[in-house]
TORKEKE-831487 format. One line per 10 residues: their letters; for each residue x, y, z of N, C-alpha, C. Coordinates in steps of 0.05 Angstrom, whole numbers. Atoms other than C-alpha are relative to their C-alpha. Example, Ala and Ser with C-alpha at 12.3 -4.5 7.8 and 13.67 -1.06 7.14 Angstrom:
BEGIN
as = 18/-24/0/246/-90/156/18/24/0  -16/-24/-1/273/-21/143/-15/22/14
END
This chain:
BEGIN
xxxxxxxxxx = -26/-1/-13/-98/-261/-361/15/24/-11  -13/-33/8/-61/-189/-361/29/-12/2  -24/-3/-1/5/-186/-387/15/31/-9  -7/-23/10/54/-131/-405/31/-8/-15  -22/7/10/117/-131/-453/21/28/4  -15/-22/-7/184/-92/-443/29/-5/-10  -36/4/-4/258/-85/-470/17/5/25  -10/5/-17/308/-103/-422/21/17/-12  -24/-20/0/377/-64/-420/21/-12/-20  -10/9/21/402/-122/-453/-4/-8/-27
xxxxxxxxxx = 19/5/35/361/-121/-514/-16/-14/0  24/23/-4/320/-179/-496/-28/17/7  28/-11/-8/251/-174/-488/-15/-15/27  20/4/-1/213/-194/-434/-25/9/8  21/-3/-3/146/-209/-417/-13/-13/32  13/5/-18/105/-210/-354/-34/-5/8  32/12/0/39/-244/-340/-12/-9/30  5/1/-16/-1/-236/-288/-25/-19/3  12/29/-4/-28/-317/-258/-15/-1/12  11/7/-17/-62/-299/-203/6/23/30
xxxxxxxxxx = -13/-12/-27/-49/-285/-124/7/-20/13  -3/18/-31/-11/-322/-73/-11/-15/21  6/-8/-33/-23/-340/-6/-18/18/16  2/-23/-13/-15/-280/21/-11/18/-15  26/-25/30/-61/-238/-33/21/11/-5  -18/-15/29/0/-216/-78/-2/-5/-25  -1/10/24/4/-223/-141/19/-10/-12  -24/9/14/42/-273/-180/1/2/-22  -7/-5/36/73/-263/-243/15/-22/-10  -17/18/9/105/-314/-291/13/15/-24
xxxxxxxxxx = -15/-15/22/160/-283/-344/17/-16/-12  -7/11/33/178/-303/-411/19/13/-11  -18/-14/22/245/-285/-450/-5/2/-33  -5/0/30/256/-272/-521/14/15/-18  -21/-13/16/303/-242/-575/-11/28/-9  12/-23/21/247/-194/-613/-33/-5/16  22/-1/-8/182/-173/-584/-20/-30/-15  17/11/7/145/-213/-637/3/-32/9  -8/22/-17/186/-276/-606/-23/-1/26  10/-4/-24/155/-257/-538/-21/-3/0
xxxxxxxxxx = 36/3/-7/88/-248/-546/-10/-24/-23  5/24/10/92/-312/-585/-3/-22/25  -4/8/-10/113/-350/-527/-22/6/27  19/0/-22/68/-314/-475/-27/-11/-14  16/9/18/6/-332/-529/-11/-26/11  -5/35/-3/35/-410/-515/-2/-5/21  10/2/-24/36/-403/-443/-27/7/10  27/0/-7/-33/-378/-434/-14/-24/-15  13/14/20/-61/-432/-480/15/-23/20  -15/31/-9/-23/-493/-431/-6/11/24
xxxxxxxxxx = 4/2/-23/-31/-451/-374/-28/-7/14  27/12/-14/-112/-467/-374/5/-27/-4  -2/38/-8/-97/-540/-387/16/-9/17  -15/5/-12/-52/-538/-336/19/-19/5  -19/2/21/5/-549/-371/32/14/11  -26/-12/-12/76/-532/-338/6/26/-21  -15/-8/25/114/-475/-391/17/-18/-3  -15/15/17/169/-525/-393/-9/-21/-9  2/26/17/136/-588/-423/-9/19/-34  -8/-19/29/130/-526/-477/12/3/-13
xxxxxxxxxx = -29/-6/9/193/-518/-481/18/-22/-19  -5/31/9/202/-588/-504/-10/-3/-32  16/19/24/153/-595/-557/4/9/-26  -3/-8/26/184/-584/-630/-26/-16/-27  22/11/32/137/-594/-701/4/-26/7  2/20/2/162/-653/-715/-10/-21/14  26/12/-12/128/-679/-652/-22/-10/-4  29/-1/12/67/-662/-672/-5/-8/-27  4/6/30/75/-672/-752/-8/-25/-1  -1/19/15/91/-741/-745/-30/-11/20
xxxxxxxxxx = 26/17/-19/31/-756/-688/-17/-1/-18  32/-2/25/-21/-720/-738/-3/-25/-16  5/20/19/6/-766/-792/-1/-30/5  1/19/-4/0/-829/-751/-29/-1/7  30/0/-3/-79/-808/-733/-3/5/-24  16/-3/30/-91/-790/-806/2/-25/-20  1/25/18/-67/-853/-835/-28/-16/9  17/14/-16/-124/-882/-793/-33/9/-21  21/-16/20/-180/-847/-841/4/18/-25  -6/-11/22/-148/-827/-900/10/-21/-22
xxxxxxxxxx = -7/15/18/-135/-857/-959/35/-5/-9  -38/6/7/-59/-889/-978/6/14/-15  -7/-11/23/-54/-849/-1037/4/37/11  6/-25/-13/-78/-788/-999/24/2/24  -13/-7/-26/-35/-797/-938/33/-2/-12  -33/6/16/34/-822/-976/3/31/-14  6/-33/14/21/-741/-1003/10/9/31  -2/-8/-20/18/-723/-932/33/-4/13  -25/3/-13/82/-756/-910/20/7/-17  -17/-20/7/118/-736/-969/-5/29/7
xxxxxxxxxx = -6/-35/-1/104/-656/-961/17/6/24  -5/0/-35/116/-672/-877/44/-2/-14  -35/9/-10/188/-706/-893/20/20/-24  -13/-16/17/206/-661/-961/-2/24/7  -4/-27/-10/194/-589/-937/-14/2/21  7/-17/-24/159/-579/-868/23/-11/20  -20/-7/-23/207/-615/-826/22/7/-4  -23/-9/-8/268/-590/-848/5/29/-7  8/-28/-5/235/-520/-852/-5/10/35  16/2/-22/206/-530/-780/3/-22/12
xxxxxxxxxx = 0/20/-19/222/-595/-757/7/-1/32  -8/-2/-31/268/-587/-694/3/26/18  18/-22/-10/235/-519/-680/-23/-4/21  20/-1/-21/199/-507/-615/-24/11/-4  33/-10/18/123/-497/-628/3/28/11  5/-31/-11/131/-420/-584/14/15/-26  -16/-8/18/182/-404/-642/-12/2/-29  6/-1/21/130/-415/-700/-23/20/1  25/-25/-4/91/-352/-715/-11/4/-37  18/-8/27/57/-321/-772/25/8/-27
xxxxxxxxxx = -19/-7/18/118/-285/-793/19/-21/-11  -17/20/0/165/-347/-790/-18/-10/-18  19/18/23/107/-378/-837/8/13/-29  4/-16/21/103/-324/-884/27/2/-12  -44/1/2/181/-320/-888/3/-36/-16  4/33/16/169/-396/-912/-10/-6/-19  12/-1/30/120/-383/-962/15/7/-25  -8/-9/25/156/-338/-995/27/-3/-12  -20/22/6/218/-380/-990/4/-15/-25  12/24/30/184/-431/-1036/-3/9/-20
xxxxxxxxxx = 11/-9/20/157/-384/-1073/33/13/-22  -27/-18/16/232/-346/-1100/22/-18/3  -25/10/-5/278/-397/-1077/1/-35/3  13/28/6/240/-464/-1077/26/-14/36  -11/10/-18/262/-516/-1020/31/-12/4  -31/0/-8/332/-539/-988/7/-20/-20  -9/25/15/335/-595/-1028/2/9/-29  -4/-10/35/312/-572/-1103/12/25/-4  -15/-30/11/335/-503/-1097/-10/10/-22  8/-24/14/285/-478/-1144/-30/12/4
xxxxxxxxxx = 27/-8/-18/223/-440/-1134/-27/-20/-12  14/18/1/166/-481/-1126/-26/26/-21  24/-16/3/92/-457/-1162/-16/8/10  21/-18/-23/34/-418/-1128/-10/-27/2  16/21/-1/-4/-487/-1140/9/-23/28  -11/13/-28/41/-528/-1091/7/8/21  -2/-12/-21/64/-483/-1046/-33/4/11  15/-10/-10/-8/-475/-1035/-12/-25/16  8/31/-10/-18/-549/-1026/18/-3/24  -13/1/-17/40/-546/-981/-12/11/33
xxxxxxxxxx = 9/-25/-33/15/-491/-929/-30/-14/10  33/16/-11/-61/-532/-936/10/-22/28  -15/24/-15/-19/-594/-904/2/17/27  -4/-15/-26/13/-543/-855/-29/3/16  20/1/-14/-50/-527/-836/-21/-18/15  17/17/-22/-80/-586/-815/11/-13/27  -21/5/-14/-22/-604/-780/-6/19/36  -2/-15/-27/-31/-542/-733/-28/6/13  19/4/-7/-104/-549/-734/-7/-33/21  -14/22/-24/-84/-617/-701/-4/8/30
xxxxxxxxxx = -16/2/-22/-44/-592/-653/-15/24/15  19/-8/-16/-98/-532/-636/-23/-21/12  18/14/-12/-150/-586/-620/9/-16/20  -1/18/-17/-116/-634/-586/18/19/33  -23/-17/-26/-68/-590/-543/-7/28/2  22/-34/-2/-107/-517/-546/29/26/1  -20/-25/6/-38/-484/-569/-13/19/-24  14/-14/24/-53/-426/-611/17/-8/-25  -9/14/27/-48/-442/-683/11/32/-11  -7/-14/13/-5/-400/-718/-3/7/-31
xxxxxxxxxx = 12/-3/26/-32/-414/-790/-23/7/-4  19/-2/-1/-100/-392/-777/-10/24/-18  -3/-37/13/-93/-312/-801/11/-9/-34  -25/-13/29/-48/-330/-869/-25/-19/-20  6/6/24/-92/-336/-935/10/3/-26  -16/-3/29/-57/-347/-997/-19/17/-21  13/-10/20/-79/-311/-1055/-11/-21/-18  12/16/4/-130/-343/-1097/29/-7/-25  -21/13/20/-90/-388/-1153/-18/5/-32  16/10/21/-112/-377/-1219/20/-5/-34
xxxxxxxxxx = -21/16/18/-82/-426/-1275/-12/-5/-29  4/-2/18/-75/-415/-1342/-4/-38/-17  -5/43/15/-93/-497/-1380/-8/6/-25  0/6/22/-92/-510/-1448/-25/-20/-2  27/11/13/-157/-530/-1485/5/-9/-21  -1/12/31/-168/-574/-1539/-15/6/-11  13/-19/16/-194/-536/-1600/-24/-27/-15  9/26/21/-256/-573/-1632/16/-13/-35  -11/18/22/-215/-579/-1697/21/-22/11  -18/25/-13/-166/-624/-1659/-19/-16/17
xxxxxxxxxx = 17/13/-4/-218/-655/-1622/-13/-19/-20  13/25/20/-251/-677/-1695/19/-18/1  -26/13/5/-177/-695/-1706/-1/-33/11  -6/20/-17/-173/-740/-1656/-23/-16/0  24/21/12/-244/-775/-1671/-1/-21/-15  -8/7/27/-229/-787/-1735/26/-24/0  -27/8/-2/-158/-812/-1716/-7/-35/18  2/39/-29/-190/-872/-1660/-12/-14/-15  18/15/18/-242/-896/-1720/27/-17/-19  -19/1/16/-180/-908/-1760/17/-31/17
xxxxxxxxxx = -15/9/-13/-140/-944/-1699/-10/-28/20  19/26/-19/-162/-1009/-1661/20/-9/14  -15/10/-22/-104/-1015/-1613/-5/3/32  7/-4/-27/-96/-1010/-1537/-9/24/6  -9/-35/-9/-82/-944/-1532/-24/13/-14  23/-25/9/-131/-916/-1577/-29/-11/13  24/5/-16/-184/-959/-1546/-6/10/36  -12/-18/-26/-162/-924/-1474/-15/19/-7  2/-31/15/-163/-855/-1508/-35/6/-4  29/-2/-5/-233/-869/-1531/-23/-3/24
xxxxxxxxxx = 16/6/-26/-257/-897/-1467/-14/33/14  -6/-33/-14/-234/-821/-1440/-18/17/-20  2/-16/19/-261/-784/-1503/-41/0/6  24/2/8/-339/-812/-1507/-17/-2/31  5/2/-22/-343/-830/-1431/6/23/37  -14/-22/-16/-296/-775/-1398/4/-18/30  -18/23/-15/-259/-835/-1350/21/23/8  -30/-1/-11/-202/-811/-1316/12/-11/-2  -25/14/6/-130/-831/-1335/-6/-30/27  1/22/-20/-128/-877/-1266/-25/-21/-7
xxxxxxxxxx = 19/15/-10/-195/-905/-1274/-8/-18/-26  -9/11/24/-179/-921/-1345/23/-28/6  -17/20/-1/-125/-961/-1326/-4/-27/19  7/16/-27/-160/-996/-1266/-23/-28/-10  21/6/9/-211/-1017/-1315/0/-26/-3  2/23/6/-220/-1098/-1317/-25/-16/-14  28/2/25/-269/-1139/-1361/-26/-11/9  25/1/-17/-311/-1158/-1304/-12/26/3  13/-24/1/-323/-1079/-1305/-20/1/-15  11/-2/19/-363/-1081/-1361/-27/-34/-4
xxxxxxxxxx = 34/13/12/-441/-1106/-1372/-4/-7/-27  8/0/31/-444/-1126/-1444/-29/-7/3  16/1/5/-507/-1144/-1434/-19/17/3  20/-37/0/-542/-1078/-1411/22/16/-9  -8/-16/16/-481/-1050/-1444/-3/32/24  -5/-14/-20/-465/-1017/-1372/36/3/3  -26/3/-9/-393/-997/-1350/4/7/28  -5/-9/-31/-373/-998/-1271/24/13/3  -28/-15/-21/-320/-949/-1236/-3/-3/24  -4/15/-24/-297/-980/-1178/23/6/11
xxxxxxxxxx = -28/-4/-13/-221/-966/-1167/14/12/-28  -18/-24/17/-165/-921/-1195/28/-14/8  -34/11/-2/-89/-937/-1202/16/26/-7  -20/-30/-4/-38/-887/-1175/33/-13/7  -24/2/-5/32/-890/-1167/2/16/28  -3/-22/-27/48/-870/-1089/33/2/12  -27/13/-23/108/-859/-1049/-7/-11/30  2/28/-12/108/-922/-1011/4/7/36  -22/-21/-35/147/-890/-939/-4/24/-5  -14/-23/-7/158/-832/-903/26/5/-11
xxxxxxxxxx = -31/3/13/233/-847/-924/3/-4/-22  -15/9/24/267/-853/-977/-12/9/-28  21/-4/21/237/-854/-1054/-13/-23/-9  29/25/18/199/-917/-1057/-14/3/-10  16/-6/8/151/-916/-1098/-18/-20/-7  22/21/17/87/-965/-1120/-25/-3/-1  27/0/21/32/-981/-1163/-25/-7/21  22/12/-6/-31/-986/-1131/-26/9/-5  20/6/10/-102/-1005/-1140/-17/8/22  20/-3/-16/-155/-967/-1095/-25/11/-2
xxxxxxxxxx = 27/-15/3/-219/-929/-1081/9/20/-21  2/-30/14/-235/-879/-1131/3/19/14  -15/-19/-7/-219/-808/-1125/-24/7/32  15/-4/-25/-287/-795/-1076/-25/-24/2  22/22/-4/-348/-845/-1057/-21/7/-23  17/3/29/-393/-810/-1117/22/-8/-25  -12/13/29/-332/-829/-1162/-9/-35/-7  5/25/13/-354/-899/-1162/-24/-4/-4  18/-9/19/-404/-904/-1210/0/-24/-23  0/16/19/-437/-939/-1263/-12/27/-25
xxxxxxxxxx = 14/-18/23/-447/-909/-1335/3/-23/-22  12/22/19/-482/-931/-1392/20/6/-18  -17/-6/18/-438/-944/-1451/-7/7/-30  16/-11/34/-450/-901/-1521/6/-15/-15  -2/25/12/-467/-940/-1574/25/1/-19  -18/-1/24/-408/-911/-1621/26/-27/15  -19/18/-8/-363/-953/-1566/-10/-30/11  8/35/-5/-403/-1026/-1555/14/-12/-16  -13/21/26/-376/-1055/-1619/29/-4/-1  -27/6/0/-308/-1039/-1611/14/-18/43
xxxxxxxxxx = -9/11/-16/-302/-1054/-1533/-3/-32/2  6/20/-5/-334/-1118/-1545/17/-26/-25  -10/10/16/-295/-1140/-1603/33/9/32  -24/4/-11/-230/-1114/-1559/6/-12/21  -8/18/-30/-247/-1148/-1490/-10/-39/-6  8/31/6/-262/-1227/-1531/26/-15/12  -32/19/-2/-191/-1248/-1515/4/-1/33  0/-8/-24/-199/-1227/-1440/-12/-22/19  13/23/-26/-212/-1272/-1371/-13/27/11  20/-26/-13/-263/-1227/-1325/18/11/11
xxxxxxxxxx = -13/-23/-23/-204/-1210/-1278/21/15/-13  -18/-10/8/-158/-1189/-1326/-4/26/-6  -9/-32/8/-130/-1114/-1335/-6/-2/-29  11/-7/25/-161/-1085/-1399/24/9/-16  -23/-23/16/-94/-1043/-1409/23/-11/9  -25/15/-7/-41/-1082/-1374/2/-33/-5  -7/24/10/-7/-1146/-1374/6/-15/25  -8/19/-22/8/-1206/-1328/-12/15/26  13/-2/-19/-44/-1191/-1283/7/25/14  -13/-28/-12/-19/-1116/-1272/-18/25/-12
xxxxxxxxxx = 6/-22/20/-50/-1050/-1290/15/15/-14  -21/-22/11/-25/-1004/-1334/11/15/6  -3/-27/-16/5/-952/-1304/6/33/-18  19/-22/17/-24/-882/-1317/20/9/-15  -16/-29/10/41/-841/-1337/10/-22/-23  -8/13/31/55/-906/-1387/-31/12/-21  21/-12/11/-12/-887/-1417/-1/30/-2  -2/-16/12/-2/-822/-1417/29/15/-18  -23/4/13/65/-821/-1452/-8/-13/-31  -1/3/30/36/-859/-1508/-26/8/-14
xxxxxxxxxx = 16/-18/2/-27/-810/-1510/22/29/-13  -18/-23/15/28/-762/-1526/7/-12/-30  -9/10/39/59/-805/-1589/-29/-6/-21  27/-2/19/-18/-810/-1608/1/24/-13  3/-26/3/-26/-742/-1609/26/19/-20  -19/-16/12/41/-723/-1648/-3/-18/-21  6/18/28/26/-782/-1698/-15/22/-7  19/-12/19/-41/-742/-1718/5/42/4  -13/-38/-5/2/-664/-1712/-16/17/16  30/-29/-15/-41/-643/-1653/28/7/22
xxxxxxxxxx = -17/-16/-20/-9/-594/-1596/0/-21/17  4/20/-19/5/-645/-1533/-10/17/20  19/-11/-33/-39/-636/-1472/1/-19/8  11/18/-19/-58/-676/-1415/-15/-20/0  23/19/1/-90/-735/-1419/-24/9/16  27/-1/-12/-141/-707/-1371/-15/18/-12  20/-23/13/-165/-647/-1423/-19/-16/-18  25/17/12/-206/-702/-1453/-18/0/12  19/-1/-25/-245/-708/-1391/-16/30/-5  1/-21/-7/-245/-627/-1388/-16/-1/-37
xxxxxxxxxx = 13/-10/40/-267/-632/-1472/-31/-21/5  25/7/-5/-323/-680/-1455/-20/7/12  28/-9/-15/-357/-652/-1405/-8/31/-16  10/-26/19/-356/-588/-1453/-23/4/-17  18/1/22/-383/-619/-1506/-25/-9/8  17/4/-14/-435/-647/-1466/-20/19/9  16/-29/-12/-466/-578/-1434/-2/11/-29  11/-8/14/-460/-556/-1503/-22/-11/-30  23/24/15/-500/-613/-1534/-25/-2/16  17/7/-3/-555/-601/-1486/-4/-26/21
xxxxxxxxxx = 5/27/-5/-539/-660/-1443/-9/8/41  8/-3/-17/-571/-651/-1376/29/1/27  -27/-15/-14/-525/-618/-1317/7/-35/16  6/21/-23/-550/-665/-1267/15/-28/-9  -18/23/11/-530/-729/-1312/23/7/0  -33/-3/4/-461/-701/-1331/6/-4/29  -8/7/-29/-451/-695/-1257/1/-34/7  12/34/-8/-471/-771/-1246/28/-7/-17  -14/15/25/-431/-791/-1306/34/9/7  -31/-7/1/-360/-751/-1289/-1/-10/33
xxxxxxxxxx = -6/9/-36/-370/-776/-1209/10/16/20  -9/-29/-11/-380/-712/-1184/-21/-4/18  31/5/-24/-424/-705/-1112/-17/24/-8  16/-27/4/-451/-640/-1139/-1/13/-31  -9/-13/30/-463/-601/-1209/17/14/12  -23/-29/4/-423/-540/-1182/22/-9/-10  -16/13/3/-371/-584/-1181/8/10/-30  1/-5/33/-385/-597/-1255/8/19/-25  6/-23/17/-397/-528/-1279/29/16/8  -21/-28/-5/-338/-496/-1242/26/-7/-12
xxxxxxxxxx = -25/4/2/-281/-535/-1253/4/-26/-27  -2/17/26/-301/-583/-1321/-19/13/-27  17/-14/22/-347/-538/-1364/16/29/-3  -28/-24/14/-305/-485/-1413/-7/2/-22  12/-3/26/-350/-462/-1460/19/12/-21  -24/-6/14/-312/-449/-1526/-8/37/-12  11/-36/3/-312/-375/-1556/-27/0/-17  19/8/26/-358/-405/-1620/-25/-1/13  19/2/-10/-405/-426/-1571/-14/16/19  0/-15/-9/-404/-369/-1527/-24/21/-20
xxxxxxxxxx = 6/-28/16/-421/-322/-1588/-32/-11/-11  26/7/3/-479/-380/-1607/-31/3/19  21/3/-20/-515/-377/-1544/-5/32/3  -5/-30/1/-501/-293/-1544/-21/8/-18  18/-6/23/-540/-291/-1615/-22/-3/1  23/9/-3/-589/-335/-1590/-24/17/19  12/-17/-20/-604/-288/-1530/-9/25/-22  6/-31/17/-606/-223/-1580/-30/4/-9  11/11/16/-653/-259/-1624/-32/1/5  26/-4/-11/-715/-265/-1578/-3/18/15
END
């Protein structure tokens, strides 16, 4: 379909697109206004893309984001996980629709995106008013994107997010040094409460906070001295609206996260002395038939950690310290993979193995050597 673009006398732009012929063998044209060229040839873009589905321009003219945002998020709840989609409808109802909500889809272009990114990025959204990090904003624009990958499939508008790649993210995390690592060894042998039996769970097994907390005493084989991962406990927001928020109990993070692993022998004696008091269905870490919930556990992973004068980190750099120590103990990739509930080693190696400098310079020597 040939078109041509042109300023008008009045500053406007339009655009002319040639549909066809008549009747009478002329040619018809259909013409598109707009403020700024890049307006225009946004809009003619949108009309060719409706005009083969034969598609009026004005039911175009009609159709703002929010349309489309909230349709996606009523087909995605349909195959996505609650934890996962309650993510989705917050980002939809906290910054895309009142960035884009009652915006006509011809009106959203690349530049209007990019102008949004870097919104977030220096000036953060209408609400917090401060700038967001490369990490979320990047999670943000992913969302965007499926949104308009949506609305290219089902309705064959062109997607305006297609062209824009963020720059890669790369994030500085704090490691736990093996002398705080013995630290902290040393410190759970010493301690026989909830919390440090948690801690250890994470330390010898490399559990995730959630799946720690999810953990019940039917989980656990004492007699092959097996442990099952089965479900994780997240805090979600509950609605689209408002800030509800609540605890729940679901699938693990992916279908290889649920998993059985065998339990080391330094932790049989203590789990089995700490789960005697326990019914099968009862929460290992919570109370009145509740799980713990993670950010209480990790809150008093912090007063652990300042009891024995270590730096505070994340409850999850235990995870990130196990699978370390693991690759550098020789422990087969393949297992570690199995054991952290990963579908793949890359997985493993890319984003949980962090060899330390000591060990770096051991394996370095070792190469010299032969």
């Amino acid at each position: 379909m040939n078109f041509n673009i042109y300023r008008r006398k009045d500053g406007r732009y339009e655009g002319r697109l040639n549909i066809g012929k008549k009747a009478d063998g002329k040619i018809q044209y259909k013409y598109v206004y707009a403020n700024s060229y890049e307006e225009c040839t946004a809009k003619i873009q949108q009309f060719i893309s409706f005009y083969y589905k034969g598609k009026p321009i004005t039911s175009l003219a009609k159709i703002k984001f929010q349309d489309i945002g909230y349709q996606w998020l009523s087909v995605a709840k349909n195959h996505t996980k609650e934890s996962t989609w309650s993510i989705y409808a917050y980002v939809l109802k906290r910054y895309l629709n009142p960035a884009f909500g009652k915006r006509e889809l011809y009106l959203i272009n690349e530049t209007v995106i990019n102008e949004f990114i870097n919104r977030l990025l220096t000036k953060g959204a209408a609400i917090s008013r401060k700038p967001l990090s490369k990490v979320t904003v990047h999670n943000i624009i992913v969302i965007l994107k499926m949104i308009f990958g949506f609305m290219e499939k089902q309705y064959a508008i062109v997607n305006p997010v297609k062209n824009i790649h963020l720059s890669k993210i790369n994030t500085r995390k704090k490691f736990l040094s093996d002398k705080h690592w013995q630290i902290i060894r040393a410190a759970l042998q010493k301690d026989e409460s909830a919390t440090a039996t948690a801690i250890s769970i994470a330390v010898y097994m490399g559990l995730r906070i959630g799946e720690i907390c999810a953990l019940q005493k039917h989980d656990i084989d004492f007699d092959n001295n097996i442990l099952l991962v089965c479900k994780t406990v997240q805090r979600i927001n509950y609605t689209a609206v408002g800030k509800k928020t609540k605890l729940v109990v679901g699938e693990p993070k992916s279908p290889t996260s649920r998993r059985y692993i065998p339990i080391p022998d330094i932790l049989i004696p203590r789990l089995k002395k700490f789960c005697q008091e326990y019914s099968p269905d009862d929460f290992l870490f919570g109370r009145n038939n509740k799980p713990l919930e993670p950010r209480t556990l990790q809150c008093r992973f912090k007063k652990f950690l300042q009891k024995n004068d270590i730096p505070v980190i994340n409850f999850h750099q235990l995870r990130h310290k196990f699978a370390g120590n693991c690759v550098e103990n020789n422990v087969d990739i393949k297992v570690l993979s199995e054991i952290l509930g990963h579908s793949n080693v890359s997985i493993t190696l890319n984003y949980y193995v962090h060899p330390t400098m000591d060990f770096k310079r051991k394996q370095l020597n070792m190469a010299i050597k032969k």
